[in-house]
Structure formats: C-alpha cells, structure tokens
mmCIF file as Biopython writes it, N, C-alpha, C and O atoms, coordinates in Angstrom:
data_model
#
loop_
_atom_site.group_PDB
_atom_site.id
_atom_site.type_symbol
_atom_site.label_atom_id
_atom_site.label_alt_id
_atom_site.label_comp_id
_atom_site.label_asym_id
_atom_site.label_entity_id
_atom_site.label_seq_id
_atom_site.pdbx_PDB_ins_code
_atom_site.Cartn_x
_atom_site.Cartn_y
_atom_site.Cartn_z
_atom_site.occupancy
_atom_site.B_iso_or_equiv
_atom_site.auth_seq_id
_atom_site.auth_asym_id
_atom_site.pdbx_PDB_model_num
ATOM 1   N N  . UNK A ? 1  ? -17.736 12.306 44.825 1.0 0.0 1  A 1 
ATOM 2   C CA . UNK A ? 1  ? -17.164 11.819 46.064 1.0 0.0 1  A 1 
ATOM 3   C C  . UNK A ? 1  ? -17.245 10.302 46.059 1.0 0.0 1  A 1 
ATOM 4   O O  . UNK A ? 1  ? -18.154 9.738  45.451 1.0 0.0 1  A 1 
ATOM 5   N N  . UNK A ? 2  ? -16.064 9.452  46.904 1.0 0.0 2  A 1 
ATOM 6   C CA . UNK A ? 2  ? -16.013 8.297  46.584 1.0 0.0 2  A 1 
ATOM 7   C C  . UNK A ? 2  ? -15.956 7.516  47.907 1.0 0.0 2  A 1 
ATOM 8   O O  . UNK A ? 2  ? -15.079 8.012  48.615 1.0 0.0 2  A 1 
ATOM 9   N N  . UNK A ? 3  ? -16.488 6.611  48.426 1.0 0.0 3  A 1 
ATOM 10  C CA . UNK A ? 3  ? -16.750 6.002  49.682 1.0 0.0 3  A 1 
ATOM 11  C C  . UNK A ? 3  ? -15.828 4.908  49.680 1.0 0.0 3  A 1 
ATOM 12  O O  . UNK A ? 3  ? -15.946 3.992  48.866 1.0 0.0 3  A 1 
ATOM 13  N N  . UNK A ? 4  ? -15.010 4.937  50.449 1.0 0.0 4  A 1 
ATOM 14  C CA . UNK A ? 4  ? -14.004 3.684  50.671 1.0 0.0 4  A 1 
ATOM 15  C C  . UNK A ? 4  ? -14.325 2.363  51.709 1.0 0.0 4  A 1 
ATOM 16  O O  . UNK A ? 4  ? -15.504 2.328  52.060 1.0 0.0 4  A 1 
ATOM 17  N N  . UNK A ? 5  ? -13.858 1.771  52.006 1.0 0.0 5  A 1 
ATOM 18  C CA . UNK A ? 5  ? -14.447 0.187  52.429 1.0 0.0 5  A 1 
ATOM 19  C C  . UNK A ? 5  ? -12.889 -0.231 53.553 1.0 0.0 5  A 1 
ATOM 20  O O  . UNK A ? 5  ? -12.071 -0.989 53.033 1.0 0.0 5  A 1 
ATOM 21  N N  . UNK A ? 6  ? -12.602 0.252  54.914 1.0 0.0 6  A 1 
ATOM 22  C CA . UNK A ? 6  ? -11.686 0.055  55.751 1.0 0.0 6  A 1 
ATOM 23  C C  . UNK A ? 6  ? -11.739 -1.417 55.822 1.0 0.0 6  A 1 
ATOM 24  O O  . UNK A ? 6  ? -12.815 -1.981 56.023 1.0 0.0 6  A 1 
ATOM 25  N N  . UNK A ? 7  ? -10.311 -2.266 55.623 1.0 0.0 7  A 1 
ATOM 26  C CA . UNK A ? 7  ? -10.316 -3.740 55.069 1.0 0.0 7  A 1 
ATOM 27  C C  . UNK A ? 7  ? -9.727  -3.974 56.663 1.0 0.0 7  A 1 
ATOM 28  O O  . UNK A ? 7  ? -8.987  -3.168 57.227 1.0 0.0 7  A 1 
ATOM 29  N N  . UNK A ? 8  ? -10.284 -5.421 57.339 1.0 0.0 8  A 1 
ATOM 30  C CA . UNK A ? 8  ? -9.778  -5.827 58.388 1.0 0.0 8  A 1 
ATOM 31  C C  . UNK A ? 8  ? -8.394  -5.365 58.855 1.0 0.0 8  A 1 
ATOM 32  O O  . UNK A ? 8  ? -8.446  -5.092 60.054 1.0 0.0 8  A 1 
ATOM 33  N N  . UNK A ? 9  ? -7.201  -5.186 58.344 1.0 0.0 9  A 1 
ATOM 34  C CA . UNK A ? 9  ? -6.061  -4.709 58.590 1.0 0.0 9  A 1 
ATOM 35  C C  . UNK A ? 9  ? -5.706  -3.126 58.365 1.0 0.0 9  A 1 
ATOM 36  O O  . UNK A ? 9  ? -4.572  -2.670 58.222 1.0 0.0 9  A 1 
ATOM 37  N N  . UNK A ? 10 ? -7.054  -2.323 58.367 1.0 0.0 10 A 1 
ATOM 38  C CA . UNK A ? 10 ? -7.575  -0.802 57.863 1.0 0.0 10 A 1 
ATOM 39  C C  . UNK A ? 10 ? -6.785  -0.037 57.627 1.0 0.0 10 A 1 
ATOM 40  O O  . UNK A ? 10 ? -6.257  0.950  58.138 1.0 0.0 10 A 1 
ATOM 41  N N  . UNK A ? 11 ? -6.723  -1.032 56.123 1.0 0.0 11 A 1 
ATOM 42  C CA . UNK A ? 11 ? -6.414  -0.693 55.020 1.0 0.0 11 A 1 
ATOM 43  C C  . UNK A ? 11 ? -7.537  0.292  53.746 1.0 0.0 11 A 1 
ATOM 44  O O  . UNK A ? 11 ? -8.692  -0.122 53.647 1.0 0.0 11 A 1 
ATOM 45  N N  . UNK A ? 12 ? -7.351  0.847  53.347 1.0 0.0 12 A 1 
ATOM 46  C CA . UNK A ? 12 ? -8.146  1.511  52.321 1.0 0.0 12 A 1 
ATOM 47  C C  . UNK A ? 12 ? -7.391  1.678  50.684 1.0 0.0 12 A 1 
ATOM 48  O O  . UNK A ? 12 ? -6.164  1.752  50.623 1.0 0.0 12 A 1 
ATOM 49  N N  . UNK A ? 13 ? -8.124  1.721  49.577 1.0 0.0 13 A 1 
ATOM 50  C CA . UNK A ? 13 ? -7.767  1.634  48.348 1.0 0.0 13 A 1 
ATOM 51  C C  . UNK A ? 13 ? -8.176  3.176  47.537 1.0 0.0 13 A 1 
ATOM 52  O O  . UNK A ? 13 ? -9.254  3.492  47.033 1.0 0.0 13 A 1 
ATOM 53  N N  . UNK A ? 14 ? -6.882  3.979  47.626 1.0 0.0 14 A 1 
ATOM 54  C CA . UNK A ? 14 ? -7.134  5.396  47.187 1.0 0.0 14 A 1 
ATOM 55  C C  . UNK A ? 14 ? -7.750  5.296  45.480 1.0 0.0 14 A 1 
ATOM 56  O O  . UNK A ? 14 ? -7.005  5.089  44.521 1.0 0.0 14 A 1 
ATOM 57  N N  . UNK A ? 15 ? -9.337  5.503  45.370 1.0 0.0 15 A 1 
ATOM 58  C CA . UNK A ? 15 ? -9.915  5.472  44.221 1.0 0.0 15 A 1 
ATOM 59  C C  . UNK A ? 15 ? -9.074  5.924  42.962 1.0 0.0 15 A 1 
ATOM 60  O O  . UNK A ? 15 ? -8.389  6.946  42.996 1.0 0.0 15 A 1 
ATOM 61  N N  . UNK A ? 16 ? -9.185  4.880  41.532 1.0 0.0 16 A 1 
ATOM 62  C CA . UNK A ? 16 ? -8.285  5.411  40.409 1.0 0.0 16 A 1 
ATOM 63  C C  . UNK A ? 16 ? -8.467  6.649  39.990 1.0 0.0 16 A 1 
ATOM 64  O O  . UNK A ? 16 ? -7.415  7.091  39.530 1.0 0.0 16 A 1 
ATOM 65  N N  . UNK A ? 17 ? -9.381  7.440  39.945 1.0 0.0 17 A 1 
ATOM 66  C CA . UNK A ? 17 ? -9.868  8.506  39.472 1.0 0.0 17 A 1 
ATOM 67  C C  . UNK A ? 17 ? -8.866  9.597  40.555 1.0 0.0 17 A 1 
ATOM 68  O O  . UNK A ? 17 ? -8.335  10.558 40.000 1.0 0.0 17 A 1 
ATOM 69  N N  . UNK A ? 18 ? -8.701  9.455  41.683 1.0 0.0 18 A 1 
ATOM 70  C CA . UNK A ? 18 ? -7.639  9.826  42.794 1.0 0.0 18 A 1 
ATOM 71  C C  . UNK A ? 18 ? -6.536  10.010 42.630 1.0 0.0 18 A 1 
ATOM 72  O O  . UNK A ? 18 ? -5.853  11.017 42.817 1.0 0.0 18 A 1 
ATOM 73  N N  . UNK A ? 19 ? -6.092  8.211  41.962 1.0 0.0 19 A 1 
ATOM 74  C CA . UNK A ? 19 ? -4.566  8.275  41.955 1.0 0.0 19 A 1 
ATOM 75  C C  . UNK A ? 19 ? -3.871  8.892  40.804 1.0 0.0 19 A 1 
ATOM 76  O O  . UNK A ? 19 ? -2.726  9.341  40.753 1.0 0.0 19 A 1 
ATOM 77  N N  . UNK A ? 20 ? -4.851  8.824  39.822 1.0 0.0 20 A 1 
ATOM 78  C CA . UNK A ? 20 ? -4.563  9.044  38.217 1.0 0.0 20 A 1 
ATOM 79  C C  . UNK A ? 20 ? -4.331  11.009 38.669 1.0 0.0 20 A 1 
ATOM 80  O O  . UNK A ? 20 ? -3.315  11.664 38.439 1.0 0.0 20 A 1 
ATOM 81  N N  . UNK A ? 21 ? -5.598  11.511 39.323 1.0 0.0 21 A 1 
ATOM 82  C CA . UNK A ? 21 ? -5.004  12.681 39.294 1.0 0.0 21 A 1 
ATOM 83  C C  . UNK A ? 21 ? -3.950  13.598 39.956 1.0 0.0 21 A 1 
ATOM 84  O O  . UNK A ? 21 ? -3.604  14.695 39.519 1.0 0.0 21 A 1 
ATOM 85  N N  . UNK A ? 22 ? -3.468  12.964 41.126 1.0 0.0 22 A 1 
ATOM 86  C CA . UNK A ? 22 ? -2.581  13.484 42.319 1.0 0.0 22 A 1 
ATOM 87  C C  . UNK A ? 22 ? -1.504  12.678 41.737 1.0 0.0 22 A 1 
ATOM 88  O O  . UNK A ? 22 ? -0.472  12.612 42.405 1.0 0.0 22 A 1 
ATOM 89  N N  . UNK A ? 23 ? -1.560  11.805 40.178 1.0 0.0 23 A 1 
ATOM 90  C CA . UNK A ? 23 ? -0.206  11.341 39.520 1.0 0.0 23 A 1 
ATOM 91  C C  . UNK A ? 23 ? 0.353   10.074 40.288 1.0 0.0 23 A 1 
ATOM 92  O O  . UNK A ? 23 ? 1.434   9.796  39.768 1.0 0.0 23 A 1 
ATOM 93  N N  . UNK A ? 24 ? 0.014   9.070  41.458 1.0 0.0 24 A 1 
ATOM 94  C CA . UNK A ? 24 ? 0.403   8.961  42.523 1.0 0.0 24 A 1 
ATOM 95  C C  . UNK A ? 24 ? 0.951   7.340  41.545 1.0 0.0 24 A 1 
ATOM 96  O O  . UNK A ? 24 ? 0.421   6.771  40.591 1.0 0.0 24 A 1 
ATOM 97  N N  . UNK A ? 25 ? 1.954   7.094  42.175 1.0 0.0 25 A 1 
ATOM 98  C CA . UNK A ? 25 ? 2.499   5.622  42.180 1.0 0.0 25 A 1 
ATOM 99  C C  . UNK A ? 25 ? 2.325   4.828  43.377 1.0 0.0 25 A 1 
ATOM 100 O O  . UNK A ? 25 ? 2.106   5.332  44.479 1.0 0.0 25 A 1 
ATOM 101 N N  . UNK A ? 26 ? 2.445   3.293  43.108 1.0 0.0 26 A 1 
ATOM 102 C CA . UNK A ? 26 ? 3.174   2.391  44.016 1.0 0.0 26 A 1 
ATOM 103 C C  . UNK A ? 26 ? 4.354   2.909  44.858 1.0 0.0 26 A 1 
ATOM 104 O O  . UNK A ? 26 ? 5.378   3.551  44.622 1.0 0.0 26 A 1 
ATOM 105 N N  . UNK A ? 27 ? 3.824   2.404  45.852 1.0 0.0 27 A 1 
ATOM 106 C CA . UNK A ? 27 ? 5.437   2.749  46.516 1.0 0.0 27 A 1 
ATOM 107 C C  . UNK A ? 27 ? 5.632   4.119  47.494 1.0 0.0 27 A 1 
ATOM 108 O O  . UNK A ? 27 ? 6.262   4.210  48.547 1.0 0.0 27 A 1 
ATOM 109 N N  . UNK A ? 28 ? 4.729   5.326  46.639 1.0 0.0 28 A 1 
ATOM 110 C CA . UNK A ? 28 ? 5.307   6.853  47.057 1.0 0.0 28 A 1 
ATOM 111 C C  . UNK A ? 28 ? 4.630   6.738  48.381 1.0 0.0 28 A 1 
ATOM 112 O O  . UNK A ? 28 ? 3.683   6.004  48.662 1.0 0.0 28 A 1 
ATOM 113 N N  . UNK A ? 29 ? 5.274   7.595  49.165 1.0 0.0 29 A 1 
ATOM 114 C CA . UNK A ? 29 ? 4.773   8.196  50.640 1.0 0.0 29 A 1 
ATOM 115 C C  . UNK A ? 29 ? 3.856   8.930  50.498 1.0 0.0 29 A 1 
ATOM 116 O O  . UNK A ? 29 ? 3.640   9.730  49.587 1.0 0.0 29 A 1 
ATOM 117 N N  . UNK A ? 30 ? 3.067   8.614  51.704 1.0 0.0 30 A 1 
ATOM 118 C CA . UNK A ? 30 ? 2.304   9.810  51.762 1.0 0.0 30 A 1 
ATOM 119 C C  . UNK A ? 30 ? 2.056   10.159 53.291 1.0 0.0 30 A 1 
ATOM 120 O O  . UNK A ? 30 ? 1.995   9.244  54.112 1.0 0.0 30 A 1 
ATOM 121 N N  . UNK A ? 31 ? 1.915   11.468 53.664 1.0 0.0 31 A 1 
ATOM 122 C CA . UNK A ? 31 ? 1.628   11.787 54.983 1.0 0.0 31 A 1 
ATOM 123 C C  . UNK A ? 31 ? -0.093  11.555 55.208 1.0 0.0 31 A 1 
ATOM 124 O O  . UNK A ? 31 ? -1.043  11.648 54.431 1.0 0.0 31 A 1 
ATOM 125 N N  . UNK A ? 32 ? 0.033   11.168 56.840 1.0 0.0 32 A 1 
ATOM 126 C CA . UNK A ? 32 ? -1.899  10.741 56.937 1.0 0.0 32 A 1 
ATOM 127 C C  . UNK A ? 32 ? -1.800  11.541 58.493 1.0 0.0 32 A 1 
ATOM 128 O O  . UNK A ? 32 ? -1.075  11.298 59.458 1.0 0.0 32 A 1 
ATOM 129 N N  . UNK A ? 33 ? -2.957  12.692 58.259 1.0 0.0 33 A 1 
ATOM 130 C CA . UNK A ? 33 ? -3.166  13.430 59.465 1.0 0.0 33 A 1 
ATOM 131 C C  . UNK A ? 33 ? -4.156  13.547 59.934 1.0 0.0 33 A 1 
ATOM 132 O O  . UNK A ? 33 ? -4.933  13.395 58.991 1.0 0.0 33 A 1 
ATOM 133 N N  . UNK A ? 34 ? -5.056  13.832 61.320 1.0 0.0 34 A 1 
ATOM 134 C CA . UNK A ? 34 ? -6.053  13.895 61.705 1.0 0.0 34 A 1 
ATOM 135 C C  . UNK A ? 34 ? -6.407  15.246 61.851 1.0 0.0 34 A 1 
ATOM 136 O O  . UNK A ? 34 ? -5.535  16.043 62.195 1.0 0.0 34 A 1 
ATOM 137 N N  . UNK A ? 35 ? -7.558  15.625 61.640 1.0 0.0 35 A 1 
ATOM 138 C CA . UNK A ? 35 ? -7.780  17.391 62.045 1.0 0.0 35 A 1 
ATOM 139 C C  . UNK A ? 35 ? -9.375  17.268 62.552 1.0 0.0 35 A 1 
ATOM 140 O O  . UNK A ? 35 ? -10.220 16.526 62.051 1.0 0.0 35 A 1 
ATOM 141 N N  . UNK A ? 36 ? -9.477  17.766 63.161 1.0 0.0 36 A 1 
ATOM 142 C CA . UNK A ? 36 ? -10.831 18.006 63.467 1.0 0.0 36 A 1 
ATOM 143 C C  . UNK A ? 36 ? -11.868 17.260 63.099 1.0 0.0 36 A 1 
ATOM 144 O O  . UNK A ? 36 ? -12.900 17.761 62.652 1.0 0.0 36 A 1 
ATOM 145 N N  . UNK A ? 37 ? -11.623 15.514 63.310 1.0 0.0 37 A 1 
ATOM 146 C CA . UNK A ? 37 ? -12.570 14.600 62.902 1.0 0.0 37 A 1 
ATOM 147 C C  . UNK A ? 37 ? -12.283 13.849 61.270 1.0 0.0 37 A 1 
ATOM 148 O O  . UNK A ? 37 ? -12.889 12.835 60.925 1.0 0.0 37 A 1 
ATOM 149 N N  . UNK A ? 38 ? -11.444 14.429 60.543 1.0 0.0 38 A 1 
ATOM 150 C CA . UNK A ? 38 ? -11.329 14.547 59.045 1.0 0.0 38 A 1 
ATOM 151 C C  . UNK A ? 38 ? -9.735  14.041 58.899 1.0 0.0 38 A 1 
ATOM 152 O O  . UNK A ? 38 ? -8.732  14.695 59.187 1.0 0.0 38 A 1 
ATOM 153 N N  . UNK A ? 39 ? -9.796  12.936 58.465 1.0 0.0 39 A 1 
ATOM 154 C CA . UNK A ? 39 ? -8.534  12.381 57.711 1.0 0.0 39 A 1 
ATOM 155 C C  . UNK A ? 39 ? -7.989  13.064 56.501 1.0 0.0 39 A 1 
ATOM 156 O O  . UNK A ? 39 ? -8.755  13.193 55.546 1.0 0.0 39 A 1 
ATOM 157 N N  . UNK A ? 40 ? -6.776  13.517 56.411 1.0 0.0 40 A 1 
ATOM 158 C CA . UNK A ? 40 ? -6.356  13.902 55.656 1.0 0.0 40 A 1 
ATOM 159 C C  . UNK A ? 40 ? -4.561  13.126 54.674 1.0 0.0 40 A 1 
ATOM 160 O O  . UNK A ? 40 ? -3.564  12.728 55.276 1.0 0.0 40 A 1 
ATOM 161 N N  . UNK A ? 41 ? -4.697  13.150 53.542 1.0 0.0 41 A 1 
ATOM 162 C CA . UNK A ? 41 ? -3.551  12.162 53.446 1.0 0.0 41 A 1 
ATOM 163 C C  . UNK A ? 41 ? -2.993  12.851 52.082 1.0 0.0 41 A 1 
ATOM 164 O O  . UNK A ? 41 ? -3.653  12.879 51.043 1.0 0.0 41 A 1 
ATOM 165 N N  . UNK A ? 42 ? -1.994  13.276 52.188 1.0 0.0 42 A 1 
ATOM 166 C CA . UNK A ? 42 ? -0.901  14.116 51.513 1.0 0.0 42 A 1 
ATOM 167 C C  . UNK A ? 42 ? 0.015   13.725 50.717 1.0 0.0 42 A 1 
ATOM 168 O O  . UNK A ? 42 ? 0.474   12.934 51.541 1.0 0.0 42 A 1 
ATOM 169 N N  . UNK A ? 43 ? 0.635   13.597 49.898 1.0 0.0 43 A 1 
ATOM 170 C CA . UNK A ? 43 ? 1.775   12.698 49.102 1.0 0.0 43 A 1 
ATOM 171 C C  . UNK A ? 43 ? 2.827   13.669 49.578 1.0 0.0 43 A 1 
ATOM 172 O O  . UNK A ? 43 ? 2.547   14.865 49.659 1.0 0.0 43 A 1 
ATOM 173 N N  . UNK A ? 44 ? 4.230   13.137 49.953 1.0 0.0 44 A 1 
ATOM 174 C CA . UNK A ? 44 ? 5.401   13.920 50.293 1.0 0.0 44 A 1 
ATOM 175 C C  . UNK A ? 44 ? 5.695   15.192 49.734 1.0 0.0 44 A 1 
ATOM 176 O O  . UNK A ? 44 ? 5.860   16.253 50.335 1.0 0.0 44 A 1 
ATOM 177 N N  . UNK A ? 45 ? 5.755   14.896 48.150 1.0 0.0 45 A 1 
ATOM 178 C CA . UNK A ? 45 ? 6.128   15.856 47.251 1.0 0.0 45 A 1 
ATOM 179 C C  . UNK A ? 45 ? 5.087   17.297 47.487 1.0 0.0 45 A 1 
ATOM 180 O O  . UNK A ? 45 ? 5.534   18.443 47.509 1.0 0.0 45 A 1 
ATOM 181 N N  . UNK A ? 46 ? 3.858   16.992 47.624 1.0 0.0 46 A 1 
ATOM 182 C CA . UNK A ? 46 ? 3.273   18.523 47.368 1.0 0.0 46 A 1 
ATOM 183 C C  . UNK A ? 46 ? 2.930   19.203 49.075 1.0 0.0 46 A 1 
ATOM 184 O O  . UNK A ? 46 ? 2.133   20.096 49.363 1.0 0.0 46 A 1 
ATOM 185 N N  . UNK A ? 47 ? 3.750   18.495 49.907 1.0 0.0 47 A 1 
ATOM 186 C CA . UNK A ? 47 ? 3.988   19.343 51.202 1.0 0.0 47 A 1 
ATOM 187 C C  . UNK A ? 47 ? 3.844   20.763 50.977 1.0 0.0 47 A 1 
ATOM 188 O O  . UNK A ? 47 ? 3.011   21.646 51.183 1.0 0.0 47 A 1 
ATOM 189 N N  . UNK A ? 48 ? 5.274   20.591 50.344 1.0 0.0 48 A 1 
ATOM 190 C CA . UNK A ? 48 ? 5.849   22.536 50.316 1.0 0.0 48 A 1 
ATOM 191 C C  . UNK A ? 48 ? 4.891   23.157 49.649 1.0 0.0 48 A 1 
ATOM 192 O O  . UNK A ? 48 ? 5.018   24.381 49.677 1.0 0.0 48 A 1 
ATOM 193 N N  . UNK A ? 49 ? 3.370   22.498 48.667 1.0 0.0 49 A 1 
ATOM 194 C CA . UNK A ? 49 ? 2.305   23.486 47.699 1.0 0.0 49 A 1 
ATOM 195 C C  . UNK A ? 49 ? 1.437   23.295 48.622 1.0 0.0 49 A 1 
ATOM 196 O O  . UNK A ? 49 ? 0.301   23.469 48.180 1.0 0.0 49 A 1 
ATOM 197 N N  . UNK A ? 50 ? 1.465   22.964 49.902 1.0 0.0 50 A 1 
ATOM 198 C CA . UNK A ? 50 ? -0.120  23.014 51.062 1.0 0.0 50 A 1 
ATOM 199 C C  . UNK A ? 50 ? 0.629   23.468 51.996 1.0 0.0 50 A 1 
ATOM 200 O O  . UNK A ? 50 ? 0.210   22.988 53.049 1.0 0.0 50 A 1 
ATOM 201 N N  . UNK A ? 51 ? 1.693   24.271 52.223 1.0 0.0 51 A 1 
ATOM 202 C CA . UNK A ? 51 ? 1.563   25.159 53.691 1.0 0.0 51 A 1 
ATOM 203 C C  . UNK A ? 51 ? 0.585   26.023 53.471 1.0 0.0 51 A 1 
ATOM 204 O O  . UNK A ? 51 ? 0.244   26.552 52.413 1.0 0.0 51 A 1 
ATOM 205 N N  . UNK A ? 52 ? 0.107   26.143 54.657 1.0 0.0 52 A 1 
ATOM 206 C CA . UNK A ? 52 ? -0.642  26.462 55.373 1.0 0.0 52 A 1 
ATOM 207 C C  . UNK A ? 52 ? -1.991  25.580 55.153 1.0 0.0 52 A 1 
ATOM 208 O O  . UNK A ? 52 ? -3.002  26.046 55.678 1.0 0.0 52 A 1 
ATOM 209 N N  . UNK A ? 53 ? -2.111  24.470 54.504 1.0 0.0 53 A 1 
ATOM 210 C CA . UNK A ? 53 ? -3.509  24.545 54.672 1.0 0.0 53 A 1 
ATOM 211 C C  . UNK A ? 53 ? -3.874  23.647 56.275 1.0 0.0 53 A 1 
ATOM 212 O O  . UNK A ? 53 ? -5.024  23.235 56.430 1.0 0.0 53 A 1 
ATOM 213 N N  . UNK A ? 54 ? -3.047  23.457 57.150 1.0 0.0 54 A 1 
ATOM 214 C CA . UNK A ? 54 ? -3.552  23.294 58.594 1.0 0.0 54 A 1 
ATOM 215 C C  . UNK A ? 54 ? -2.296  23.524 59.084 1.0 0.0 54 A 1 
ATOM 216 O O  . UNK A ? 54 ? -1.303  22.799 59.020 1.0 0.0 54 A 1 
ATOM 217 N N  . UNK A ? 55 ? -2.508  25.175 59.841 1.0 0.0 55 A 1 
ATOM 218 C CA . UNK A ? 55 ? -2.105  26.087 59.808 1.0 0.0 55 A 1 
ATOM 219 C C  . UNK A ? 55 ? -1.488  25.259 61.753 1.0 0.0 55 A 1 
ATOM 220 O O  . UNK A ? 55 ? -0.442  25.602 62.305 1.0 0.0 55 A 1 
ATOM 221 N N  . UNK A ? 56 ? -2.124  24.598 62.126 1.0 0.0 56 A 1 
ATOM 222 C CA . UNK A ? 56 ? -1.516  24.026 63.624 1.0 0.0 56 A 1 
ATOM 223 C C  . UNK A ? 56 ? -0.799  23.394 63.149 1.0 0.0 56 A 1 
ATOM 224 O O  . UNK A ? 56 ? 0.167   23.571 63.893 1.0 0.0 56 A 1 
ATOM 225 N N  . UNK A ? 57 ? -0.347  22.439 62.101 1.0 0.0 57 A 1 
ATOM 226 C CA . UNK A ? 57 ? 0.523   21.363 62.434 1.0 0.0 57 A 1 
ATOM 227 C C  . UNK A ? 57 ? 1.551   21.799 62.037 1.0 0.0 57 A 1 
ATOM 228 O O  . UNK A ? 57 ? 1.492   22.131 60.853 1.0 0.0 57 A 1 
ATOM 229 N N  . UNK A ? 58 ? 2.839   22.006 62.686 1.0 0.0 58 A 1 
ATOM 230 C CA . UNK A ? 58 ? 4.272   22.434 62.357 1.0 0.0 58 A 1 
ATOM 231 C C  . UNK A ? 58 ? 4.752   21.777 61.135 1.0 0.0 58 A 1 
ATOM 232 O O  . UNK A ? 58 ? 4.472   20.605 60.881 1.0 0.0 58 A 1 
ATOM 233 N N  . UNK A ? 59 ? 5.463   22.509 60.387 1.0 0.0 59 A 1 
ATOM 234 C CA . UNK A ? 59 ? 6.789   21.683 59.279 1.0 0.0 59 A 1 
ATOM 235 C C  . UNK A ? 59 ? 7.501   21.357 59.764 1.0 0.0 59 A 1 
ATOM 236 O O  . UNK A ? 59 ? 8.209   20.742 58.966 1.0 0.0 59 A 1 
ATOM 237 N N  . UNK A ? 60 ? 8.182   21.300 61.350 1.0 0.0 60 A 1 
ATOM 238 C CA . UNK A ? 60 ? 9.134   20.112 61.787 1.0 0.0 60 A 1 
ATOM 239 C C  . UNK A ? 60 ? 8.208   18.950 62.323 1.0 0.0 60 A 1 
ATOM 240 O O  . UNK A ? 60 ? 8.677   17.828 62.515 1.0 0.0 60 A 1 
ATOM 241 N N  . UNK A ? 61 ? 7.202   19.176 62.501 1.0 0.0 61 A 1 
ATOM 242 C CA . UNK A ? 61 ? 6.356   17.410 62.838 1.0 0.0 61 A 1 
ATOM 243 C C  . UNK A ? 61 ? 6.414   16.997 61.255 1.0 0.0 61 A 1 
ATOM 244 O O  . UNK A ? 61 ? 6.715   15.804 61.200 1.0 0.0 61 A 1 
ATOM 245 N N  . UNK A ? 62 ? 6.263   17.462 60.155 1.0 0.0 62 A 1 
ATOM 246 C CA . UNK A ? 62 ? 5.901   16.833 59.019 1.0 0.0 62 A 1 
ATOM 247 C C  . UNK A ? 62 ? 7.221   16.541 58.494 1.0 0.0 62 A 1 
ATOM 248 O O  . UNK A ? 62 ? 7.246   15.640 57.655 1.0 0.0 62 A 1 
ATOM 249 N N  . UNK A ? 63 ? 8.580   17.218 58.858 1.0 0.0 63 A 1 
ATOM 250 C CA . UNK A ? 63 ? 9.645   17.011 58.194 1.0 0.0 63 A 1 
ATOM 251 C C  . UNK A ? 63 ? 9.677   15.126 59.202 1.0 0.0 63 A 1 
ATOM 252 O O  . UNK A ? 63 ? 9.677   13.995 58.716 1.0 0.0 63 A 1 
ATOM 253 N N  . UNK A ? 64 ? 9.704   15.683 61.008 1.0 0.0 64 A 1 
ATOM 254 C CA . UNK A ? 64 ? 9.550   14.158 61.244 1.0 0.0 64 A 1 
ATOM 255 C C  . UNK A ? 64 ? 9.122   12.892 60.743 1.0 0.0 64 A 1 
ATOM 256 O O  . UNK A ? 64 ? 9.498   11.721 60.797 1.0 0.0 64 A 1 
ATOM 257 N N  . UNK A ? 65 ? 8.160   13.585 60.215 1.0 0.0 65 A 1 
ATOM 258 C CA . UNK A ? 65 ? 6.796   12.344 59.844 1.0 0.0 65 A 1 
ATOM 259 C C  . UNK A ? 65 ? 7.785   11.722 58.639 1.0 0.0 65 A 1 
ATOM 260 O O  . UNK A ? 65 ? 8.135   10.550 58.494 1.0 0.0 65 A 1 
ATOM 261 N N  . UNK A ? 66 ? 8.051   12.649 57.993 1.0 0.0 66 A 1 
ATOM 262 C CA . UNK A ? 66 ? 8.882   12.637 56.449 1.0 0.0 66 A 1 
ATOM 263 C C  . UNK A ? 66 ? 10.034  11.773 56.347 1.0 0.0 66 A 1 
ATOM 264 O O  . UNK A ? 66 ? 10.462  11.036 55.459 1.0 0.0 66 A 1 
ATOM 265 N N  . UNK A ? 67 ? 10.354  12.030 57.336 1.0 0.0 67 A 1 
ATOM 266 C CA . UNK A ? 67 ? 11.988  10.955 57.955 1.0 0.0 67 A 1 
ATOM 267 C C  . UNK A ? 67 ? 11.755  9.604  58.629 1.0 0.0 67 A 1 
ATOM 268 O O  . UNK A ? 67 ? 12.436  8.579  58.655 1.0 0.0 67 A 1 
ATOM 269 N N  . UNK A ? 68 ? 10.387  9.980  59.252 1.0 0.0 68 A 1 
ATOM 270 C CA . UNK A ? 68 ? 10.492  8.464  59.881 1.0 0.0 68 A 1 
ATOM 271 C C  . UNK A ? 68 ? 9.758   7.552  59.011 1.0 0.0 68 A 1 
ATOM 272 O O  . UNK A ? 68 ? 9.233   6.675  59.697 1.0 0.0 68 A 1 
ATOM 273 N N  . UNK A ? 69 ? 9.527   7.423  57.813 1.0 0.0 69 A 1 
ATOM 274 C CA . UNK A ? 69 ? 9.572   6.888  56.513 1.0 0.0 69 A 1 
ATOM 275 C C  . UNK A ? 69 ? 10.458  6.736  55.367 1.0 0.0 69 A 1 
ATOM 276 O O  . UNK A ? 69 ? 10.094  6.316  54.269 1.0 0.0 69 A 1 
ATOM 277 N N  . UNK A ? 70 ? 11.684  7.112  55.687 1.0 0.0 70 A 1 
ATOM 278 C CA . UNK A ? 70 ? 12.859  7.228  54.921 1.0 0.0 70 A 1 
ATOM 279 C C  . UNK A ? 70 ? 13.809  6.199  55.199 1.0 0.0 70 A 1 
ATOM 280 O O  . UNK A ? 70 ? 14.886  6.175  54.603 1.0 0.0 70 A 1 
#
C-alpha cells in the first residue's frame, strides 16, 4: 500500500507501480467517486469490467460523468 501527499491545489500523484499496472497514460480520464468515506478512481475504459462493484451508483451518472469530460 502506498500513501500519497494531497499537494496545495489537491492534487495527488497515482504511484508508478499503479500506473504501470492499470497501463494508465498521460492524458486518459479517469472517473473519481466517493463511497462510504473511501475514494475511489476508475480509468474510463474498464467501467464496463467493474459493474457492479458500487452497486448504488447508476451507469447513467457515470455515462454523465463520462461526457462531461469529453
């Protein structure tokens, strides 16, 4: 587990060991959700391989979320 450091403009730096494995680039989207105290932050693409894993938040809030980054 890796402890991040919220930068005056809270900002955070997704650890290399992170990005290298979720494949992640510069640039890509990612969805950032709150659940029960616990930040959660998603890359666009593997939406459709985590339904259900928070089973309250609708796929039209996330298609929103999805668009209003487009």
């Amino acid at each position: 587990m890796d402890t991040v450091k919220v930068s005056p403009k809270f900002q955070v730096v997704i650890p290399q060991e992170i990005r290298k494995d979720l494949k992640l680039k510069p640039g890509e989207k990612l969805v950032i959700m709150e659940k029960g105290g616990t930040i959660h932050l998603i890359p666009v693409g593997k939406i459709k391989e985590l339904r259900g894993f928070i089973k309250t938040v609708s796929t039209k809030a996330l298609r929103d979320e999805n668009e209003r980054f487009d």
